[in-house]
N, C-alpha and C positions, 0 to 999 in steps of 0.2 A: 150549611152554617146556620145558626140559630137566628132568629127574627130580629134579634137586637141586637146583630153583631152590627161595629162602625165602621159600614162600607163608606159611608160618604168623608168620616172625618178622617179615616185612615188615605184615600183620596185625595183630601186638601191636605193633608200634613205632608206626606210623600215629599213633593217636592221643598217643603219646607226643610226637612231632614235631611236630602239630599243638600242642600243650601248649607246648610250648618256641620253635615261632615267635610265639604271641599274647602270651607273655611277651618278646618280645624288639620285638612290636610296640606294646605296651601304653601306652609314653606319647607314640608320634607318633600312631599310627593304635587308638585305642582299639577302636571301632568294627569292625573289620578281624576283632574274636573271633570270630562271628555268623558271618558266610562262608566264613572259615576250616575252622572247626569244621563246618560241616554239608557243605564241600568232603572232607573229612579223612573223616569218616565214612562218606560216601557211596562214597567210595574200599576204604573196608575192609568196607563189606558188598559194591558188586560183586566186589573180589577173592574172600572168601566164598562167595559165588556160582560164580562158577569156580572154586576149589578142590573143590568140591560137585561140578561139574558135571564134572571134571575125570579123576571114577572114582580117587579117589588117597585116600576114606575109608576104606572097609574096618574090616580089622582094626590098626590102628595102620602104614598101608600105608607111609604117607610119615613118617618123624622128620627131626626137624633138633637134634642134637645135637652138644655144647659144653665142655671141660670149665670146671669153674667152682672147686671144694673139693677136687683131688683126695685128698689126706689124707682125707676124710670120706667120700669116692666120692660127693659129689652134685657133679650136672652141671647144665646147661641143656639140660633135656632137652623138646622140643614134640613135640605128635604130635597124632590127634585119629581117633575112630572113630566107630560109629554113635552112640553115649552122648554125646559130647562135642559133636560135629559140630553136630547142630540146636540146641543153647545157644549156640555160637559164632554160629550164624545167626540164633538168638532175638536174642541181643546185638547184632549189627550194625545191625539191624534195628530197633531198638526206639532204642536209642541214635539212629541216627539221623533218628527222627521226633522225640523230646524235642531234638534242637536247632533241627531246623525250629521246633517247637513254642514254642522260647525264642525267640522274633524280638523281643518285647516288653521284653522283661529290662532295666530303666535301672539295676538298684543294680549295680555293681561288675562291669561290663561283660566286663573281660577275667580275672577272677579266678572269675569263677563259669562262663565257657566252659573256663577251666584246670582248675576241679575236676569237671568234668562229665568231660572227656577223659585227666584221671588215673582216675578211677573208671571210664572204658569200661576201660581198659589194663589195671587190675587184675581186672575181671569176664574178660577175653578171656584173662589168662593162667591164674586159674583154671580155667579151664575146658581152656586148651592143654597146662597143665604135666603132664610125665610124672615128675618128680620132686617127693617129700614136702617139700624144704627150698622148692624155688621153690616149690607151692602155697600152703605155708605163707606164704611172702611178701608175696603177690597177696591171698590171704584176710583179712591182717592192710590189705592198703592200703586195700582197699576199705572198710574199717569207718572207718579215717580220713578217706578221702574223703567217704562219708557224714553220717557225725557236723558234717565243716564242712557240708557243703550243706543240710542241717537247720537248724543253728544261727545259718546266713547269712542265708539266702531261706526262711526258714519263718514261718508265722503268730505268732502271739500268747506261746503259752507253748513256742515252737521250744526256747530255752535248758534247759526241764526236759526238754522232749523227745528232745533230743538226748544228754544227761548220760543220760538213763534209757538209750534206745540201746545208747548207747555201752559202760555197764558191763556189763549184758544179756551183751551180744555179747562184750567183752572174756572175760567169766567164761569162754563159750564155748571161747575162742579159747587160753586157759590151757589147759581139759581138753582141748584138739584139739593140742595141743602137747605135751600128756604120753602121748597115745595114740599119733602118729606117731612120737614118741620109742621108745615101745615096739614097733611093729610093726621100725624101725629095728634096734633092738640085741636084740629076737631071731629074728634071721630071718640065718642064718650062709650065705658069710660077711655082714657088715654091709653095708646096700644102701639106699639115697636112691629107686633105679630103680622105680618104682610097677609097671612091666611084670612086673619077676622078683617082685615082692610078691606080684602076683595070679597070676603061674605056680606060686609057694613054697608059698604059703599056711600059712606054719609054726608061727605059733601056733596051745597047742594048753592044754590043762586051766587052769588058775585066772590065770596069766597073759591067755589067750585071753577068759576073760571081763571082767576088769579093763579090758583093752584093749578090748574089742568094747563094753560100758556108758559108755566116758570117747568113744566114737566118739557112741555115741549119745544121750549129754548137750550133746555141743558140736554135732552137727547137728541135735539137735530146738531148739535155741536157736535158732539159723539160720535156722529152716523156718515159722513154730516150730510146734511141737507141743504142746496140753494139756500140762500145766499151765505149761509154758515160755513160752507164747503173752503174757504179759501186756505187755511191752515194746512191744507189734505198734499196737495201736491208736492209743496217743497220737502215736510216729512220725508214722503215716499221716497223722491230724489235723492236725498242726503242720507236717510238710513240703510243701514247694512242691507243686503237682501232677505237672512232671518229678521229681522224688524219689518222692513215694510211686508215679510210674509205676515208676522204675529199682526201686526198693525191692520193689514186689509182682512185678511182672515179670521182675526177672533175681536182687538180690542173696538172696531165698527159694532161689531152686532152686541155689545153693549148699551150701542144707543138705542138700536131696532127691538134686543130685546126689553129697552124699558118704557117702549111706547107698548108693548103689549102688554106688559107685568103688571106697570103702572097707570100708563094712560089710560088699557083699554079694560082691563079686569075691575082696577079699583075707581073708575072714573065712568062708565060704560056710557051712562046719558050725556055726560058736558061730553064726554068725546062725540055723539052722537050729534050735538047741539053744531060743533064745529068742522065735523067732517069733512064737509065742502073744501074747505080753508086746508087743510090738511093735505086735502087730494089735489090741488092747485098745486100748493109745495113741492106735494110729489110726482106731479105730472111733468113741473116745469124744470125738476131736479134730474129727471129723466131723460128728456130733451136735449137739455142744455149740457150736462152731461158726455153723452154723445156726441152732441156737435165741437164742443172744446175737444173732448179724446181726437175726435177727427181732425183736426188741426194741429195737432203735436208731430214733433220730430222725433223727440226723443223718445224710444221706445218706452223706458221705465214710468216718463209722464201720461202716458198714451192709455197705458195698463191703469194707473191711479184714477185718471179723470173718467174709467169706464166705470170705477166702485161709484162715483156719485151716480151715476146711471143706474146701474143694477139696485143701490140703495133707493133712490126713488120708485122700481117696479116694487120692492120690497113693501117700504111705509105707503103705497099706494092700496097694498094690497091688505094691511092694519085698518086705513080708513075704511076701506069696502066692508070689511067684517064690525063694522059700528054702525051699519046704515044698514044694511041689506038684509033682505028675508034670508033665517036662518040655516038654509039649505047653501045660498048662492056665498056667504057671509064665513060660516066652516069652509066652504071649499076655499076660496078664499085666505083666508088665515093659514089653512095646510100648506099652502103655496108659498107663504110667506115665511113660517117656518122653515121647509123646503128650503127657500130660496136662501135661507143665514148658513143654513149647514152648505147649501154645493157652493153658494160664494165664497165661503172660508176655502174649500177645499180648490177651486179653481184658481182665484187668487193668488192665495197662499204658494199653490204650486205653479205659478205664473211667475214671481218674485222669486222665488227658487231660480228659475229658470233661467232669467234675467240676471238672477247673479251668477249664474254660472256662465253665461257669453261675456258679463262685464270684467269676470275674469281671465275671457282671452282673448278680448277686443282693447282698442286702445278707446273706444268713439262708444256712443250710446244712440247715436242719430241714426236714423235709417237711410236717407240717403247716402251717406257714405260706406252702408252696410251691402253688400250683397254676395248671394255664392255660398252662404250658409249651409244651405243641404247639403252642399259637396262637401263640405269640411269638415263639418260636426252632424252627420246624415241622424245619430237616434237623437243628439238635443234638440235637432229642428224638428224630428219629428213626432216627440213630445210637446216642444210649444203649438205646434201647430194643431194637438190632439187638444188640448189648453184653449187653444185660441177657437176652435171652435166648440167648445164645449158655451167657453164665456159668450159667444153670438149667440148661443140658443139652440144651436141644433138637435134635431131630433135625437135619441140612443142615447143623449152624454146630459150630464146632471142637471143645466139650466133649466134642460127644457121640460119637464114633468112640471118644476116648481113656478118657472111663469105662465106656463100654460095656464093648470088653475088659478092665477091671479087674473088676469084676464080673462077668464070665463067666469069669474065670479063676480068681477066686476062690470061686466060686459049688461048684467042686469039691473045695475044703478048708474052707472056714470060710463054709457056706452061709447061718449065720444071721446071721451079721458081717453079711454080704450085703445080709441082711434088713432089718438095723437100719440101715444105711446109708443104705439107700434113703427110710427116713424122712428121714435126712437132703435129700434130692435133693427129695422134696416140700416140704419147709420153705423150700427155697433157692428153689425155683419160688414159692411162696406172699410170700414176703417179697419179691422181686421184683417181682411183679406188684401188690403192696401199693404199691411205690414207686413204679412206672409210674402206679398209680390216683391218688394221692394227689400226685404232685409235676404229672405230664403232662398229665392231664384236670380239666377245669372250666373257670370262665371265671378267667382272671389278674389278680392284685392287682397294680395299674400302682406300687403304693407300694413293693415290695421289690425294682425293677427299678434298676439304676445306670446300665447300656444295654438299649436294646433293639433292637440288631442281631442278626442272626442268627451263623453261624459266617464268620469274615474267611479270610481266603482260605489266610493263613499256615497257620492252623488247620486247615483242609479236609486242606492236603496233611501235614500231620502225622498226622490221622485216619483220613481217608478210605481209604487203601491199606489200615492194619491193618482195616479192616471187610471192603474185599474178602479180604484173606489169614482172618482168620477164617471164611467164606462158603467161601473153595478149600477149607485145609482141611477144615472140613465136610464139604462134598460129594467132595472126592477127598484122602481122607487117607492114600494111599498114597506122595505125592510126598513124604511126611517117612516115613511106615513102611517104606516101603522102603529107605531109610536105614539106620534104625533096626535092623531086623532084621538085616542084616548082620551086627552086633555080637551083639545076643538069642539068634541064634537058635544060638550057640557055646553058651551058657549051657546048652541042652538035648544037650549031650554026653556 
C-alpha cells in the first residue's frame, strides 16, 4: 500500500462506523450488534497488525494530518511510535475479545455493542492523537463511555459506582485541562502539535512545576496511584466483567501512558527535579496495593486492588527513566512499557475469567468458594495460568517487564527496589491463597447456578490472551523491540 495510505484513521473510524451501522440496524435487525461488532473489531486489530508489521512505527515515521482550529493551530494530527504503538495493539486486542466475550448480552442489544465501540474509538484516539486538543477529546469520551457501561450493565450498586467513577475522573480530567492549557500558551510560538512540545520542552521555573504537579494529579487519577486509588475498587465490583476487563486493561494505562507522553518527554528536567516524590508514590502504591489485595475476600476486589500494585511497579519504573544514567533509565522505561501492554492483557483476561465463575457461582467470596478445579477443571486452569502470570513468574508476561524495572532501578533507588519487592512476595502470597482456597477441595454443589465448564464463545475470548501472555513471557522481544525503537532516543 502506498506511504499515504490511512492506516491510522481508517483504525480509529472502524469502530466508529461499526457504531453508526448497528444504530441504524437497531430496530429491524437488533441482533445484527454482536457480528457486527466483533466483524469491526477484528478488522482493526489485523489492520494494527500490519501497520506493525509494516516497519512504518518508528519514531512518529507515518503522520496523517489534518487541519481542524486553524486559528488555535490544533489540527487532526495521528501518528504512533514505539510508546503508542503496543497500546494501540493492547486496544485492538483486548476490545476484541470482550466482544467475542459479549455473545450473551440480552439487556439492550444494540445500545451496549454502540457503547462498547464508542469507547474502543476513544481509547485508539488517545493513544493516536498527536495533538493536546484531540487527546483531550478522546480522554473526556471515554470517561463518558464508561460511566454509561457501568451504570447500564453493572451489578447491584452500578448507580453509586458509576457516580463515584465518574466525578474521580472528571476532577482529573479539569486539572488535565488546565495543565495542557498551560504547556499550550507557554511554549512560543503557541502550539496544539505534541511533537514540537516534546522537541521545545519550554517550560521552565515555577510555571514548570505548576504545570508538571496538575499533570500528575490528573494522571495518577487515571492510573490511579495512592492515595488517588479509592474510586478503583467499587468500579471494578459493580461493572460488568467486559468493563472492568476494558477498565483494568486499557482505560489505566491512559494515566501511565501520560506520565510518559507528557510528564516525561515534554517536561524531562521538572520531572527530573521531582522524581524522588514520584518514586515515594509509587513505591508506597506498590506496597500498599498488595497488602489491601491481600486482605480481600472477594475475589473480583482481590484482582483490582493487585492493578494499584502493578500500577506503582509501572510509574516507578517512569521515575527511574528521568533520573538515571541512560543505559539503566532505557531499560527501565522498556519495562514500563512492557509492563502497560501484559497488564492489559493479564487483567483484562483475569476479569474475563471472573465473570465467567460470577456466572455460575451464586457468592464471589473465597471462602465459601472451593472444589473449583473439579468442576470447571480448564476455567481454573486458565485463572490459575492468569494468576501466575499477574505474581510475576518466570515464562509468562509480567516477568520480562518488572524484571527490567527493577534492574534499572536498582541503580538509583536501590532500596525502593527493595521494598518493592516485598511487594511482589505479597502478590505471589495472596495469589496462591486464592488458588488454595477457591480451586482446591472438594466443591459445594449449593453455590453452583451452572455447572458447565467454559462455552465455547468463552474459550475463543480467553483462550488466545493465555497464549499471548505465555509468547510474551518467553519471547518478549516481539513487543521490545518495538518498544525500544522509541526508548532508546531517550538515552541521547
Amino acid at each position: 500500500m502506498p506511504d499515504n495510505f490511512p492506516f491510522l484513521t481508517i483504525i480509529l473510524l472502524l469502530p466508529l462506523a461499526g457504531m453508526l451501522l448497528i444504530l441504524l440496524l437497531k430496530s429491524t435487525y437488533p441482533k445484527a450488534a454482536y457480528p457486527v461488532s466483533v466483524v469491526i473489531s477484528g478488522v482493526a486489530l489485523l489492520l494494527t497488525i500490519w501497520f506493525g508489521a509494516s516497519g512504518r512505527v518508528g519514531n512518529f515515521a507515518h503522520i496523517e494530518e489534518a487541519s481542524w482550529i486553524p486559528s488555535l493551530g490544533a489540527a487532526y494530527r495521528l501518528g504512533l511510535d514505539g510508546i503508542s504503538y503496543p497500546l494501540v495493539l493492547l486496544s485492538t486486542i483486548l476490545f476484541f475479545s470482550v466482544f467475542i466475550f459479549s455473545s450473551k448480552i440480552e439487556k439492550e442489544i444494540p445500545r451496549y455493542f454502540s457503547l462498547l465501540l464508542l469507547l474502543q474509538a476513544a481509547c485508539l484516539g488517545v493513544f493516536l492523537s498527536l495533538d493536546l486538543l484531540l487527546f483531550y477529546v478522546f480522554f473526556e469520551i471515554t470517561l463518558v463511555g464508561m460511566y454509561f457501561l457501568i451504570a447500564g450493565w453493572g451489578h447491584e450498586n452500578r448507580k453509586k459506582a458509576a457516580i463515584t467513577f465518574f466525578i474521580y475522573t472528571l476532577i482529573g480530567s479539569l486539572v488535565l485541562l488546565l495543565a495542557l492549557l498551560s504547556l499550550y500558551l507557554n511554549t512560543t510560538p503557541h502550539t496544539f502539535d505534541m511533537r514540537v512540545l516534546m522537541e521545545k520542552r519550554a517550560l521552565t521555573g515555577t510555571i514548570a512545576a505548576f504545570t508538571f504537579w496538575g499533570l500528575f494529579i490528573a494522571f495518577a487519577i487515571k492510573t490511579p496511584l495512592f492515595p488517588f486509588h479509592t474510586w478503583l475498587p467499587l468500579a471494578h465490583t459493580e461493572a460488568p466483567a467486559t468493563g472492568s476487563a476494558i477498565l483494568a486493561g486499557i482505560l489505566l494505562k491512559l494515566g501511565t501512558y501520560g506520565f510518559i507522553r507528557f510528564a516525561l518527554q515534554m517536561m524531562p528536567e521538572t520531572f527530573r527535579q521531582y522524581a524522588t516524590y514520584v518514586m515515594v508514590i509509587a513505591v508506597i502504591s506498590a506496597v500498599y496495593g498488595a497488602l489491601v489485595a491481600m486482605a480481600q475476600t472477594d475475589i473480583k476486589r482481590m484482582v483490582a486492588y493487585t492493578s494499584v500494585n502493578h500500577m506503582g511497579y509501572l510509574v516507578f519504573g517512569v521515575a527511574v527513566a528521568a533520573v538515571a544514567p541512560p543505559t539503566q533509565g532505557v531499560q527501565a522505561l522498556d519495562g514500563a512499557v512492557l509492563q502497560m501492554f501484559s497488564h492489559g492483557i493479564v487483567t483484562g483476561c483475569l476479569f474475563l475469567l471472573i465473570g465467567s465463575l460470577q456466572e455460575r457461582l451464586t457468592t464471589r467470596e473465597m471462602p465459601a468458594i472451593q472444589g473449583l478445579l473439579r468442576t470447571f477443571p480448564l476455567l481454573s486452569a486458565l485463572f490459575i495460568i492468569a494468576s501466575f502470570a499477574s505474581l510475576g513468574l518466570p515464562g509468562l508476561a509480567h516477568f520480562p517487564a518488572e524484571f527490567q524495572i527493577f534492574l534499572g532501578g536498582y541503580s538509583v533507588y536501590p532500596v525502593a527496589v527493595g521494598v518493592m519487592l516485598i511487594g511482589l512476595v505479597i502478590t505471589a502470597g495472596l495469589y496462591l491463597r486464592a488458588i488454595q482456597m477457591s480451586f482446591m477441595g472438594t466443591p459445594d454443589k449449593a453455590i453452583f447456578t451452572i455447572q458447565t465448564d467454559l462455552k465455547s464463545y468463552e474459550q475463543w475470548a480467553i483462550v488466545p490472551l493465555i497464549i499471548l501472555i505465555i509468547a510474551v513471557g518467553l519471547f518478549p522481544n516481539i513487543v521490545l523491540s518495538i518498544i525500544h525503537q522509541t526508548t532508546k532516543l531517550f538515552g541521547l
